[in-house]
PDB file of the backbone (N, CA, C, O) and the ligand in Angstrom, with CONECT records:
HET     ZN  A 101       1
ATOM      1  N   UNK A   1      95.910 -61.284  59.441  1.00  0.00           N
ATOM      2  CA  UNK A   1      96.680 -61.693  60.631  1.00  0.00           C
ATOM      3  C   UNK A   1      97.953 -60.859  60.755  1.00  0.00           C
ATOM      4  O   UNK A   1      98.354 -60.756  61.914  1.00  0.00           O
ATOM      5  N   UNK A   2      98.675 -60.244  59.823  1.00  0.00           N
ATOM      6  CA  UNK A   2     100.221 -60.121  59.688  1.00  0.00           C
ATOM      7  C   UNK A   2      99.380 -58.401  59.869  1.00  0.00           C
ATOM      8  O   UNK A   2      99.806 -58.003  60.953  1.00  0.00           O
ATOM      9  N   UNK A   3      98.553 -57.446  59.366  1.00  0.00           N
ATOM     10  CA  UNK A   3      98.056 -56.439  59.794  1.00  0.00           C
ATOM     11  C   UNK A   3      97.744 -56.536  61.535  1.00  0.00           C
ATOM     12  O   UNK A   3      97.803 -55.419  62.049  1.00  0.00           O
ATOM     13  N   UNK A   4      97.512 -57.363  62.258  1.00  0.00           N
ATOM     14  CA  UNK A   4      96.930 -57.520  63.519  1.00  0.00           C
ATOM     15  C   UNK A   4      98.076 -57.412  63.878  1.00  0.00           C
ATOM     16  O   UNK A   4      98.443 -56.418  64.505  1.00  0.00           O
ATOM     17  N   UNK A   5      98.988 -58.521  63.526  1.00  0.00           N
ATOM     18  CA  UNK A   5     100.507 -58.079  64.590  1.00  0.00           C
ATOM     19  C   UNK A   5     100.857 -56.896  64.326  1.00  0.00           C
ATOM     20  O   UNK A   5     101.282 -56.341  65.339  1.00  0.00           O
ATOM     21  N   UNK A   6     100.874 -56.216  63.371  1.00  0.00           N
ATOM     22  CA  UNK A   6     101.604 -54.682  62.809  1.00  0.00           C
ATOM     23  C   UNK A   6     100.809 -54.175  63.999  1.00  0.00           C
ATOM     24  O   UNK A   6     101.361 -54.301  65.092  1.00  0.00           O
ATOM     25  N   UNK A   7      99.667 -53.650  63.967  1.00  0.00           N
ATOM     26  CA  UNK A   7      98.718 -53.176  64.830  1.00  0.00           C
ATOM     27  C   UNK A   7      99.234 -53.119  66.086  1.00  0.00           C
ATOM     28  O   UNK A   7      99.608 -52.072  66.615  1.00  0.00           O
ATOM     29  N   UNK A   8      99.287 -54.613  66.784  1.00  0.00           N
ATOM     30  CA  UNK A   8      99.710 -55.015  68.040  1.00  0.00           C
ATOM     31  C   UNK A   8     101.031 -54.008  68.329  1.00  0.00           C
ATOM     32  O   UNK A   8     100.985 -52.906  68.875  1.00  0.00           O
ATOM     33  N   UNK A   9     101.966 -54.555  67.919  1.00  0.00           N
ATOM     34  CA  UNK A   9     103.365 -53.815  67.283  1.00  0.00           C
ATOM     35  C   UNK A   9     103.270 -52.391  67.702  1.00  0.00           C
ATOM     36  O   UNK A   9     103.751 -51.956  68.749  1.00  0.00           O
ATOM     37  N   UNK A  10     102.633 -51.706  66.837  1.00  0.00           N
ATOM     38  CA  UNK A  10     102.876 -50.288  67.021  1.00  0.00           C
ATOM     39  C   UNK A  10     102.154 -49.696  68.243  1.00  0.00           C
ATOM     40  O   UNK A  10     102.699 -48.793  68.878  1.00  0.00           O
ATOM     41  N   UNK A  11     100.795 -50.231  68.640  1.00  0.00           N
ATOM     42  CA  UNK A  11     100.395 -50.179  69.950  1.00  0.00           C
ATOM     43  C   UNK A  11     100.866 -50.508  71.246  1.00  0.00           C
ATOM     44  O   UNK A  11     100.434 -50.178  72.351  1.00  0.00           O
ATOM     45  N   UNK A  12     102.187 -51.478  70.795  1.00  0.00           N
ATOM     46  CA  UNK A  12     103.229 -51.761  72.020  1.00  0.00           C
ATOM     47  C   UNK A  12     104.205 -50.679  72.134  1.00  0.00           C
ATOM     48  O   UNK A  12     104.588 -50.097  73.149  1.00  0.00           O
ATOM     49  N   UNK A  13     104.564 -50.501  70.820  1.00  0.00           N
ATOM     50  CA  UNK A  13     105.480 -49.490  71.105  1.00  0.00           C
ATOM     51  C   UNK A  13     105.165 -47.832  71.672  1.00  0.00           C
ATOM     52  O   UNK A  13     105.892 -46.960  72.148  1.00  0.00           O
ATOM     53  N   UNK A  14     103.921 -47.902  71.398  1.00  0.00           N
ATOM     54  CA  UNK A  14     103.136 -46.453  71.363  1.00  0.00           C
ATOM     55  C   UNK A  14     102.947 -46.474  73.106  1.00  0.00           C
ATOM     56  O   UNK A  14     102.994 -45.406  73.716  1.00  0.00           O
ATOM     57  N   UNK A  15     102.744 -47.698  73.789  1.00  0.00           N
ATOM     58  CA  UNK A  15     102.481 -47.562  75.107  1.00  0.00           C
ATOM     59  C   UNK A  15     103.739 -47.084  75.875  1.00  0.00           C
ATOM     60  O   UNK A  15     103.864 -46.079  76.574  1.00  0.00           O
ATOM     61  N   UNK A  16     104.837 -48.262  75.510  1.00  0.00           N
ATOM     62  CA  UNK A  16     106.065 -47.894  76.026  1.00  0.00           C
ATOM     63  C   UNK A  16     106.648 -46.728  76.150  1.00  0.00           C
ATOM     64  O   UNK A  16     107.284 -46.400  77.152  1.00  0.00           O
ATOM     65  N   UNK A  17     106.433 -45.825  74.877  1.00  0.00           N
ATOM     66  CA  UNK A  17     106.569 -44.245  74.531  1.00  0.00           C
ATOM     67  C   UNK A  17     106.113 -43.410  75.121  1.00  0.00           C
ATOM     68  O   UNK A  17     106.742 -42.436  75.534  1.00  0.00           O
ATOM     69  N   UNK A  18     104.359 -43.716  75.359  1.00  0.00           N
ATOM     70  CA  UNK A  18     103.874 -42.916  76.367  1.00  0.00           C
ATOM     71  C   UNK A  18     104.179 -43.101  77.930  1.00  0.00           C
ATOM     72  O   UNK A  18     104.119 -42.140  78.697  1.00  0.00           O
ATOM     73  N   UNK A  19     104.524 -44.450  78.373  1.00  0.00           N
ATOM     74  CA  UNK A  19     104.526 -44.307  79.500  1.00  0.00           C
ATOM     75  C   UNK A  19     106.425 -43.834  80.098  1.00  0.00           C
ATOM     76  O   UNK A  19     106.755 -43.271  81.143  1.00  0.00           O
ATOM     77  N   UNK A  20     107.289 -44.325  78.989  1.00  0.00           N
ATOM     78  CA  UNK A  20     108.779 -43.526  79.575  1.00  0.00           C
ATOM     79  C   UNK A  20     109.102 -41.818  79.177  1.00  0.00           C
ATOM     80  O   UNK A  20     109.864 -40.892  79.455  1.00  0.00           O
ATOM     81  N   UNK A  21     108.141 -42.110  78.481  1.00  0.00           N
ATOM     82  CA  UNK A  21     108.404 -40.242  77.332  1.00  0.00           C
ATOM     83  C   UNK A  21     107.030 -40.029  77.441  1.00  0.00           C
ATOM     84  O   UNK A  21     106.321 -40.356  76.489  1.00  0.00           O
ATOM     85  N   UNK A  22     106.670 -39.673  78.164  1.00  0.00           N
ATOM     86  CA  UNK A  22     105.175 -38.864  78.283  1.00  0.00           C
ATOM     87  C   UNK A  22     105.044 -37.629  77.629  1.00  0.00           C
ATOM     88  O   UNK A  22     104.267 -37.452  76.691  1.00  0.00           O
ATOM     89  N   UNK A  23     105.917 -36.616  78.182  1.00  0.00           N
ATOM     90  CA  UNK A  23     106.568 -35.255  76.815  1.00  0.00           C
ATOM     91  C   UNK A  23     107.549 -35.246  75.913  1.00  0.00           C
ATOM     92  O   UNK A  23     108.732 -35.585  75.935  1.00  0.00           O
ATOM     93  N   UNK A  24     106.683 -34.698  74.949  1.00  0.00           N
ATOM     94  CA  UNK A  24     107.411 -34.415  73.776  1.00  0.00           C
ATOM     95  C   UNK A  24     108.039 -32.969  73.157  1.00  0.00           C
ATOM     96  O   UNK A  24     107.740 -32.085  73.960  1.00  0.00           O
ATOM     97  N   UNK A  25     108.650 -32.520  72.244  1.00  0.00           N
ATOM     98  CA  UNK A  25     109.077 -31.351  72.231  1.00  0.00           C
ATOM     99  C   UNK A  25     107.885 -30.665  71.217  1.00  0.00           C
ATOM    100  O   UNK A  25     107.465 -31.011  70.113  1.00  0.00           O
ATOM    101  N   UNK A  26     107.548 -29.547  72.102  1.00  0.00           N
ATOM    102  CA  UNK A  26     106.136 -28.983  71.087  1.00  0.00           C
ATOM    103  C   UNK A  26     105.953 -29.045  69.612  1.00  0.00           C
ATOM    104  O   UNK A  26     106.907 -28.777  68.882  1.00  0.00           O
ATOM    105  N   UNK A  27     104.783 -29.384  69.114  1.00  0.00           N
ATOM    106  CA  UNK A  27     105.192 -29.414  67.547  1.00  0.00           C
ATOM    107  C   UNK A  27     104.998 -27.801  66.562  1.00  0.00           C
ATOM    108  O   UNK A  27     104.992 -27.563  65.354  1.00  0.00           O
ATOM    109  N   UNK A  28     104.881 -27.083  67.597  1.00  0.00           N
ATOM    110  CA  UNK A  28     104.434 -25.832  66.861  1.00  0.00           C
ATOM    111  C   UNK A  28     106.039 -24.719  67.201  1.00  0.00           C
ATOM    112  O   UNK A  28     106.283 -23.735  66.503  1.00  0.00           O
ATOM    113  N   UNK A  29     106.630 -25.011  67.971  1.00  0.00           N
ATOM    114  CA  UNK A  29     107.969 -24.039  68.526  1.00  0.00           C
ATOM    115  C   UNK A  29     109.090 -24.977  68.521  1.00  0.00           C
ATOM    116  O   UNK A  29     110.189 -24.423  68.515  1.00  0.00           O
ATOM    117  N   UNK A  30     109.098 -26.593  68.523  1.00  0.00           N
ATOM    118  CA  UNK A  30     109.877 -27.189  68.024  1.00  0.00           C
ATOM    119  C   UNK A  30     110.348 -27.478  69.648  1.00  0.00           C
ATOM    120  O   UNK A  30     111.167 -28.394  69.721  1.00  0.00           O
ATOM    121  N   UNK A  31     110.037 -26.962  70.745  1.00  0.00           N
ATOM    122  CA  UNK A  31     110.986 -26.820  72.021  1.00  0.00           C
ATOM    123  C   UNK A  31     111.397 -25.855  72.306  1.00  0.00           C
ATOM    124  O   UNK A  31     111.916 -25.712  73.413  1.00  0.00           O
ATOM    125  N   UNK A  32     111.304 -24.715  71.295  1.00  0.00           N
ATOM    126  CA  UNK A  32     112.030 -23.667  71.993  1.00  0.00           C
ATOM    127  C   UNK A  32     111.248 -22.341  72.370  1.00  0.00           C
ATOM    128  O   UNK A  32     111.712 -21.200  72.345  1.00  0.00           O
ATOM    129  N   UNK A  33     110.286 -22.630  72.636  1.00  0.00           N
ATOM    130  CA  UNK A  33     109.188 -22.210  73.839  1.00  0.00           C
ATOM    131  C   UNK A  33     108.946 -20.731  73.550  1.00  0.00           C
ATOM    132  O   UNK A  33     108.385 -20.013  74.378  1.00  0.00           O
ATOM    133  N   UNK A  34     109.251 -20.409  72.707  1.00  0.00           N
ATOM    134  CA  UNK A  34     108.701 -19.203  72.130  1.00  0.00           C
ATOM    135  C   UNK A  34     107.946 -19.038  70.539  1.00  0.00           C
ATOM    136  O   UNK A  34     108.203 -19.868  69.667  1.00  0.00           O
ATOM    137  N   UNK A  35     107.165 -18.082  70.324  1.00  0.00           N
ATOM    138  CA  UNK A  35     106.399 -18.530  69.463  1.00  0.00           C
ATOM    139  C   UNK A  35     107.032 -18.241  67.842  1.00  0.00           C
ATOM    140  O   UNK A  35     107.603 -17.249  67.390  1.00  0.00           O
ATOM    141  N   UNK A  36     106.739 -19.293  67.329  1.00  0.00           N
ATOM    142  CA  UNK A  36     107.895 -19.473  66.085  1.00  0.00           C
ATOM    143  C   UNK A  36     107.528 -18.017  65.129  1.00  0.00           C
ATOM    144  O   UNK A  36     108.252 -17.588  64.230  1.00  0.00           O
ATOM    145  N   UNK A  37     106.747 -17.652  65.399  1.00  0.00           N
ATOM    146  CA  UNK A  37     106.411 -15.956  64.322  1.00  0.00           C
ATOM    147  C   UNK A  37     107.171 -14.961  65.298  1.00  0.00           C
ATOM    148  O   UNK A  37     106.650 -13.846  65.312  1.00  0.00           O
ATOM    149  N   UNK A  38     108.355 -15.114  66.172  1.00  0.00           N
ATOM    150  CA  UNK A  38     108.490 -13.844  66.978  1.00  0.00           C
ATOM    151  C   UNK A  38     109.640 -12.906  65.729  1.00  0.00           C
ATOM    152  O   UNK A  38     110.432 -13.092  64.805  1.00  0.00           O
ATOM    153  N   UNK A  39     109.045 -11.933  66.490  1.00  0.00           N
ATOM    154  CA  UNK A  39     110.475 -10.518  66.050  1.00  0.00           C
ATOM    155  C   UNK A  39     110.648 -10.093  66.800  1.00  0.00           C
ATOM    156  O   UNK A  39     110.470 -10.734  67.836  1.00  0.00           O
ATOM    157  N   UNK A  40     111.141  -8.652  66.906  1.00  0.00           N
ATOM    158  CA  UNK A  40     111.611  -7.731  67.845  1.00  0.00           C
ATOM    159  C   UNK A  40     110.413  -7.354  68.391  1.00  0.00           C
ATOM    160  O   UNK A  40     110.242  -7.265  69.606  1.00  0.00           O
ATOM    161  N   UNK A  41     109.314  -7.057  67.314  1.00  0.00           N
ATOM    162  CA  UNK A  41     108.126  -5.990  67.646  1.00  0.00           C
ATOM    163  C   UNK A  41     107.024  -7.314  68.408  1.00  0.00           C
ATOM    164  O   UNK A  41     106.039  -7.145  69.127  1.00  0.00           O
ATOM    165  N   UNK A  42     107.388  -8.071  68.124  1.00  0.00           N
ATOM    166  CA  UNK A  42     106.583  -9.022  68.432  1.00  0.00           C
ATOM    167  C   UNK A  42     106.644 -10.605  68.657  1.00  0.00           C
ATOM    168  O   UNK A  42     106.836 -11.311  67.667  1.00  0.00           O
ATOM    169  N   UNK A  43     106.483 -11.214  69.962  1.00  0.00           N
ATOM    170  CA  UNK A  43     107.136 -12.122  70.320  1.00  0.00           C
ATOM    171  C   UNK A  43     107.071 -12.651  71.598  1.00  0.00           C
ATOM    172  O   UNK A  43     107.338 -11.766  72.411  1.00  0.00           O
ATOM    173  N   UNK A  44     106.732 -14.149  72.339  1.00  0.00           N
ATOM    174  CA  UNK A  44     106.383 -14.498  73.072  1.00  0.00           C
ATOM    175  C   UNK A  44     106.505 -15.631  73.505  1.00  0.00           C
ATOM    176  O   UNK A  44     107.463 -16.250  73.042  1.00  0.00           O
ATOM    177  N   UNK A  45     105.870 -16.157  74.248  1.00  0.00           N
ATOM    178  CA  UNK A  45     105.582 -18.030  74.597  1.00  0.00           C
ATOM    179  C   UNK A  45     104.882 -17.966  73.376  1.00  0.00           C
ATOM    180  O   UNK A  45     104.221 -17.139  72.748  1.00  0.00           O
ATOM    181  N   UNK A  46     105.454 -19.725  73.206  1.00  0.00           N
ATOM    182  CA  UNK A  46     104.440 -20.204  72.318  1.00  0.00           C
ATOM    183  C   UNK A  46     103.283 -20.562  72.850  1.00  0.00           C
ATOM    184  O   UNK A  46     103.273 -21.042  73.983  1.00  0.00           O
ATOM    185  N   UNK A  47     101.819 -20.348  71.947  1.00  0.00           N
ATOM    186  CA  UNK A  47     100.560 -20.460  72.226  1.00  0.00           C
ATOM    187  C   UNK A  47     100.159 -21.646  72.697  1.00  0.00           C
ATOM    188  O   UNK A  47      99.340 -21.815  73.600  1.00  0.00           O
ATOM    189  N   UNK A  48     100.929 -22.755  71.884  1.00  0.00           N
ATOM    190  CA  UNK A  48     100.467 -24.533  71.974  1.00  0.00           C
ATOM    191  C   UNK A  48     100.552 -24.697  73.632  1.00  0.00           C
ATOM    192  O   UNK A  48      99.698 -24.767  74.515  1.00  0.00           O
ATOM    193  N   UNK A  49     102.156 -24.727  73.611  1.00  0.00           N
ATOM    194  CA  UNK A  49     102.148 -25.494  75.057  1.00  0.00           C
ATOM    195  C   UNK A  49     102.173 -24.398  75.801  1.00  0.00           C
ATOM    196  O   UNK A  49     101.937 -24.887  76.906  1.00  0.00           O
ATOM    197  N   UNK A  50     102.288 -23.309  75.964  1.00  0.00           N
ATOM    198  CA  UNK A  50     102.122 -22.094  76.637  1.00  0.00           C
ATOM    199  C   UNK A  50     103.473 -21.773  77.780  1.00  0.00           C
ATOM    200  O   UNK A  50     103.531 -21.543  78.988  1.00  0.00           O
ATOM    201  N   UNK A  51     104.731 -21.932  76.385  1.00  0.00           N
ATOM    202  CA  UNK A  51     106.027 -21.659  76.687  1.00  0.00           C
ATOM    203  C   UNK A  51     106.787 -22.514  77.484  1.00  0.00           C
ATOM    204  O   UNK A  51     107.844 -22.154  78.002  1.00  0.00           O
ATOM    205  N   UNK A  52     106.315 -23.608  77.608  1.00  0.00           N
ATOM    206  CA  UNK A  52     107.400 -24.476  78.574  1.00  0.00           C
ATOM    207  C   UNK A  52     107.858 -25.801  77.635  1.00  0.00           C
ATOM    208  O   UNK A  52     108.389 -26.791  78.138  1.00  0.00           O
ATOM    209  N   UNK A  53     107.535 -25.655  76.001  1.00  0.00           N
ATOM    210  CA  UNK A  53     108.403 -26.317  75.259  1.00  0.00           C
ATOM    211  C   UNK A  53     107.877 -27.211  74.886  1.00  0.00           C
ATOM    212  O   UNK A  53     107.987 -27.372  73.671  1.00  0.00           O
ATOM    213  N   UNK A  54     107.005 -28.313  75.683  1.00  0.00           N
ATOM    214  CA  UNK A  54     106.724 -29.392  75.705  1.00  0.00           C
ATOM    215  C   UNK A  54     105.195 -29.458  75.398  1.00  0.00           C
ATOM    216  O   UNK A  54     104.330 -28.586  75.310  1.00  0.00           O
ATOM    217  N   UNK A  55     105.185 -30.996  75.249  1.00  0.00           N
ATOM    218  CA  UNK A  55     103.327 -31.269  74.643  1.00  0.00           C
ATOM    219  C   UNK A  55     103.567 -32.584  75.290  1.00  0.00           C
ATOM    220  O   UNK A  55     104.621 -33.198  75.127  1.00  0.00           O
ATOM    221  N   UNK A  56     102.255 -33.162  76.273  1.00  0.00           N
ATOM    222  CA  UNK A  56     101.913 -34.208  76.096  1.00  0.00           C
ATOM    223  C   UNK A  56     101.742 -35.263  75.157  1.00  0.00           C
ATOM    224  O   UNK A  56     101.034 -35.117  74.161  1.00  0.00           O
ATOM    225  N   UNK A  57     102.370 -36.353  75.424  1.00  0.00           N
ATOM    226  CA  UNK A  57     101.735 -37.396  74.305  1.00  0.00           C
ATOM    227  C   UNK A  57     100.516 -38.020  73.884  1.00  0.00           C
ATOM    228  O   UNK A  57     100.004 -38.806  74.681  1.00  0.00           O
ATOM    229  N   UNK A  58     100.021 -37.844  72.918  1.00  0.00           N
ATOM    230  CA  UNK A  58      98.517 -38.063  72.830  1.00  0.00           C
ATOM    231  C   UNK A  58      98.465 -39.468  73.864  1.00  0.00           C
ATOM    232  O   UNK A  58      99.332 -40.311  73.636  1.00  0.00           O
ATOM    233  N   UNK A  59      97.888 -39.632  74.524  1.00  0.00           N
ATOM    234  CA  UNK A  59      97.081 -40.727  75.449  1.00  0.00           C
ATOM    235  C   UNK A  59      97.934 -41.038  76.504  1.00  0.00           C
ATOM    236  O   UNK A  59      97.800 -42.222  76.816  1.00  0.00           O
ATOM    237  N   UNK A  60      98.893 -40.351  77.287  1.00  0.00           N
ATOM    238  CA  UNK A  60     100.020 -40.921  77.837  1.00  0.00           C
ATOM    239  C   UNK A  60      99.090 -40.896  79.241  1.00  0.00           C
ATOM    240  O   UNK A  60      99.301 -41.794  80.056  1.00  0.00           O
ATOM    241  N   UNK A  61      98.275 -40.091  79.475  1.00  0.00           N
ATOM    242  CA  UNK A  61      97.626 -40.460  80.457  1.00  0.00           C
ATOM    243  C   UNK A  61      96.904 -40.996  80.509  1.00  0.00           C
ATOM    244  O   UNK A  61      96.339 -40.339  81.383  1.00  0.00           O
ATOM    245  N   UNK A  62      96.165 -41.879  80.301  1.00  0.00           N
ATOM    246  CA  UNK A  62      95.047 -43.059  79.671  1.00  0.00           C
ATOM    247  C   UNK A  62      96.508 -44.115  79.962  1.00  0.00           C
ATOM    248  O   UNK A  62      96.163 -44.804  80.922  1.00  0.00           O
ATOM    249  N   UNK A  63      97.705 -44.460  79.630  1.00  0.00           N
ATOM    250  CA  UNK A  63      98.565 -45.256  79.700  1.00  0.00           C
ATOM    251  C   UNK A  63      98.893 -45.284  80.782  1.00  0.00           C
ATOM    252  O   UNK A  63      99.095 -46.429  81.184  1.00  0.00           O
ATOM    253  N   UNK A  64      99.181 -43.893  82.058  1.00  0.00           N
ATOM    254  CA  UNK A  64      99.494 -43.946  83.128  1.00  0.00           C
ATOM    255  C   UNK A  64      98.793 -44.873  83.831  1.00  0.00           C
ATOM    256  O   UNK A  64      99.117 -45.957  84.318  1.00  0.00           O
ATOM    257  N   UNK A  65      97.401 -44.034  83.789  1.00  0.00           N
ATOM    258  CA  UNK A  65      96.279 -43.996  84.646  1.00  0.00           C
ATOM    259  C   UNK A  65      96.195 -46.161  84.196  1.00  0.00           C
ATOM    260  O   UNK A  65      96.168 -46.939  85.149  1.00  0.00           O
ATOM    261  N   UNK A  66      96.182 -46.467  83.379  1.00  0.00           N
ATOM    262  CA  UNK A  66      95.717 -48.134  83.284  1.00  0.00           C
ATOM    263  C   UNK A  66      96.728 -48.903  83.971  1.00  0.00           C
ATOM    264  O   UNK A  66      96.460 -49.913  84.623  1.00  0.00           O
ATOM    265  N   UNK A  67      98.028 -48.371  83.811  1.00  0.00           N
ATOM    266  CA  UNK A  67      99.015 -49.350  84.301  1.00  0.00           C
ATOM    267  C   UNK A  67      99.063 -49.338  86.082  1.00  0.00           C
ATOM    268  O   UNK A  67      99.382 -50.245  86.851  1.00  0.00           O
ATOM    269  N   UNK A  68      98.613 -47.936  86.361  1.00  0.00           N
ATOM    270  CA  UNK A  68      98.531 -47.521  88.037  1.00  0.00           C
ATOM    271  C   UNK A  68      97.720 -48.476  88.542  1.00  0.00           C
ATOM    272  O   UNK A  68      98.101 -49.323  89.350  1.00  0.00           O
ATOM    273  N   UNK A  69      96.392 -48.371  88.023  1.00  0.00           N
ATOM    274  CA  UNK A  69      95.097 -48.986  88.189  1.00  0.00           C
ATOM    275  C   UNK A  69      95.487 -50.393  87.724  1.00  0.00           C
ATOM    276  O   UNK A  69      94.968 -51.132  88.561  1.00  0.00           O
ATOM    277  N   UNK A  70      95.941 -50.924  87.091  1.00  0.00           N
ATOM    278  CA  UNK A  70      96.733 -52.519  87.255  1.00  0.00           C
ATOM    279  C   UNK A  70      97.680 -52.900  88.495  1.00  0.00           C
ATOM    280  O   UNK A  70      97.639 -53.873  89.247  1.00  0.00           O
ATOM    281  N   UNK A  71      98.600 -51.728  88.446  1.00  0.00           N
ATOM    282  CA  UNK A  71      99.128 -52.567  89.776  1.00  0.00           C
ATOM    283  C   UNK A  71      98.394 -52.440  91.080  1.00  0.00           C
ATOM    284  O   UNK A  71      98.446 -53.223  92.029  1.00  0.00           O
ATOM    285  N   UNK A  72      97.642 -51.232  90.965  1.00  0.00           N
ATOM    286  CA  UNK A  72      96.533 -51.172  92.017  1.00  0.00           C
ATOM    287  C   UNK A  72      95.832 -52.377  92.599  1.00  0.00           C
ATOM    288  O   UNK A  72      95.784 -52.668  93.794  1.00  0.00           O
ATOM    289  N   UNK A  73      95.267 -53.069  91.540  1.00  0.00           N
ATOM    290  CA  UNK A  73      94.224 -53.959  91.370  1.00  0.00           C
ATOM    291  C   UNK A  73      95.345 -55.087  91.900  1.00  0.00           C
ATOM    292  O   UNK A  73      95.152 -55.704  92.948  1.00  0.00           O
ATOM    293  N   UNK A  74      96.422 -55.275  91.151  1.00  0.00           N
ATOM    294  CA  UNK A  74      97.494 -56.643  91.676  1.00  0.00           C
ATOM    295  C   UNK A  74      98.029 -56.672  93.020  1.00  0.00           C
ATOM    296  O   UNK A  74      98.248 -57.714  93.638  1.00  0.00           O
ATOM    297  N   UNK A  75      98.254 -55.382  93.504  1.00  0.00           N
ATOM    298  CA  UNK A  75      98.887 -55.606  94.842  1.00  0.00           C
ATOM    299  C   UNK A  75      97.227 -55.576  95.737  1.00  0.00           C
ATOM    300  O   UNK A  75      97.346 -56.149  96.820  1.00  0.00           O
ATOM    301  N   UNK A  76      96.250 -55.214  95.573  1.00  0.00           N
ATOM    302  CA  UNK A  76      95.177 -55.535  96.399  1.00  0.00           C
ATOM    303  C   UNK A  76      94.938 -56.914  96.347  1.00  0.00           C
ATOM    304  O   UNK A  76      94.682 -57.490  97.404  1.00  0.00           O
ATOM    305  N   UNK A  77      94.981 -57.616  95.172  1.00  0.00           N
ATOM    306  CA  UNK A  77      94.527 -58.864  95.296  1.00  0.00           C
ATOM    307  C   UNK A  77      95.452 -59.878  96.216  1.00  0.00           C
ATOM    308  O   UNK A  77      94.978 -60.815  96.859  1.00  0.00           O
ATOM    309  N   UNK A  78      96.885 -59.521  96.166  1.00  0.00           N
ATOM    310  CA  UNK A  78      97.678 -59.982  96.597  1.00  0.00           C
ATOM    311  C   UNK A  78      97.962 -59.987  98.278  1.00  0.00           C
ATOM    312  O   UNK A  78      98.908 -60.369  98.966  1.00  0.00           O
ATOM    313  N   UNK A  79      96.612 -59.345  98.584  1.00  0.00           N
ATOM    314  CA  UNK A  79      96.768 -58.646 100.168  1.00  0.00           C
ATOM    315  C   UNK A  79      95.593 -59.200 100.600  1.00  0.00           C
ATOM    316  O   UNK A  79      95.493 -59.036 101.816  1.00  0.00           O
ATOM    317  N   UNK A  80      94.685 -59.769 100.142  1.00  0.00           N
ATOM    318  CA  UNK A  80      93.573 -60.935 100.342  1.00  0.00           C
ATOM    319  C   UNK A  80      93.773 -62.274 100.546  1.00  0.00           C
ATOM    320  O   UNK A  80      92.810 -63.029 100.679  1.00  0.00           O
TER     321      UNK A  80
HETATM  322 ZN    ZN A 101     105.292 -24.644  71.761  1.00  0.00          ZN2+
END
């Protein structure tokens, strides 16, 4: 039971995260959008997010997309 709330718990918080902080700062350039092996001779965007710093949060769209499609569903019903 006390594992189920943990569970619950971190899946609450994990939603909230994805849905106010959808991006995160890349985990391969750190944010700073170039690729962490650069030099002089060599050097670029980073490969991950492809130089604009950022990474999606794993599932943040799956979080969008359910909560849209909830109020979707609530304000239709509410119009019947
Ligand atoms: Zn990056």
């Amino acid at each position: 039971m006390l594992l189920f709330l943990i569970v619950l718990a971190a899946v609450a918080v994990w939603v909230v995260r994805c849905y106010f902080w959808p991006f995160t700062s890349c985990r391969r350039c750190r944010g700073k959008r170039t690729n962490p092996g650069s030099s002089r001779k060599r050097w670029g965007p980073c490969k991950v997010c492809g130089g604009t710093g950022q990474r999606q949060v794993l599932g943040s769209k799956t979080v969008h997309r359910v909560v849209r499609d909830t109020l979707t569903y609530h304000c239709n019903r509410k119009d019947r």
